[in-house]
C-alpha positions in Angstrom: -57.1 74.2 -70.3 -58.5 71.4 -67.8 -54.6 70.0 -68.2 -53.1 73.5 -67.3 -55.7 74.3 -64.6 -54.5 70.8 -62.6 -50.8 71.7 -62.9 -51.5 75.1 -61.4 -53.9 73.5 -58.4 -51.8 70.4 -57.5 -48.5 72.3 -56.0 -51.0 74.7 -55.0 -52.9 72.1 -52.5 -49.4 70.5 -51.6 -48.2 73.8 -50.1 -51.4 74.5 -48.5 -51.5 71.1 -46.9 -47.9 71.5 -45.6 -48.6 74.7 -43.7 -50.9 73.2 -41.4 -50.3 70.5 -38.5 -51.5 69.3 -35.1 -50.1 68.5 -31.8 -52.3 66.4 -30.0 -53.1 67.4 -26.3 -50.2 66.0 -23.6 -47.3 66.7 -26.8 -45.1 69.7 -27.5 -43.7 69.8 -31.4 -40.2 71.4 -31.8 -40.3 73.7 -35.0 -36.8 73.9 -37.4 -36.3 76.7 -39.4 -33.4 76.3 -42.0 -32.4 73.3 -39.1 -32.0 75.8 -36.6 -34.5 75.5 -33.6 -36.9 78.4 -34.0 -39.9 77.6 -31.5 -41.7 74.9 -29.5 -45.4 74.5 -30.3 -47.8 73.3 -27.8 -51.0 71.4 -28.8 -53.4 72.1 -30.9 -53.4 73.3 -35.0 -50.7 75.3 -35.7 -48.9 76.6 -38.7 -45.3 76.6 -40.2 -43.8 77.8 -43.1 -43.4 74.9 -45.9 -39.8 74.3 -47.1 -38.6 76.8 -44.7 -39.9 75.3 -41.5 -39.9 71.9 -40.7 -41.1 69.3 -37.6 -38.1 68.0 -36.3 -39.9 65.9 -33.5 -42.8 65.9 -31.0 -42.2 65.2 -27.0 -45.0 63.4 -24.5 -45.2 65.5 -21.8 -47.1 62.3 -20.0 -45.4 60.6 -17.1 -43.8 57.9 -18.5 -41.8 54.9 -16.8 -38.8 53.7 -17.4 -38.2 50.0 -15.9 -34.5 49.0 -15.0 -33.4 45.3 -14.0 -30.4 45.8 -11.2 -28.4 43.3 -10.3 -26.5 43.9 -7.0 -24.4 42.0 -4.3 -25.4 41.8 -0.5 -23.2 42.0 2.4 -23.5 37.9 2.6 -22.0 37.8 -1.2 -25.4 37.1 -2.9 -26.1 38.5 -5.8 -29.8 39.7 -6.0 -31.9 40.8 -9.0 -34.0 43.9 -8.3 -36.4 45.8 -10.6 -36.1 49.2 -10.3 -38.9 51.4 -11.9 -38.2 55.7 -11.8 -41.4 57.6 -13.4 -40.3 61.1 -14.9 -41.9 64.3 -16.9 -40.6 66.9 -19.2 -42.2 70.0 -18.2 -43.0 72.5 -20.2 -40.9 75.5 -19.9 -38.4 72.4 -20.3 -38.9 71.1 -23.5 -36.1 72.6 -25.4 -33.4 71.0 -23.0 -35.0 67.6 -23.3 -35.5 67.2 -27.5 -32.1 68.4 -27.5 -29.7 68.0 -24.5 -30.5 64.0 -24.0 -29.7 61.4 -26.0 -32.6 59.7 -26.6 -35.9 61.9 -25.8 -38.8 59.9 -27.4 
């Protein structure tokens, strides 16, 4: 009985464990139903759908910085190393384009 009573309570807590997750504050999560986009979560607990849904990535919606060496060639033919540094944000109502219209979002 004790056997059959574990068999029934195991998948039972896997299930109930994969409905539930959290986006932490400053993160969107982008929700995949049947790998089709369905929704974009904000922060905070949230549910999905086990087997059906999935968490197919979560953006920073910090500002981040992205740091670029440039090398370049002056008027007097010397070539000159500059460090370039351009700070950007995904907004929110922006989320969707960014996860999935650049090529590298994380």
């Amino acid at each position: 009985m004790d056997l059959l009573l574990y068999l029934l309570l195991l998948p039972l807590s896997v299930i109930l464990f994969g409905i539930f997750f959290i986006i932490k504050q400053q993160r969107a999560g982008i929700i995949e139903r049947f790998g089709k986009f369905h929704s974009v979560r904000q922060s905070g607990l949230q549910l999905k759908i086990p087997i059906v849904d999935k968490l197919a990535g979560k953006l920073s919606l910090k500002i981040q910085q992205l740091d670029v060496i440039v090398e370049t060639k002056t008027k007097d033919d010397v070539f000159v190393k500059i460090k370039v540094s351009v700070q950007y944000k995904v907004i929110k109502e922006k989320v969707y384009d960014a996860f999935y219209k650049l090529d590298f979002p994380h």
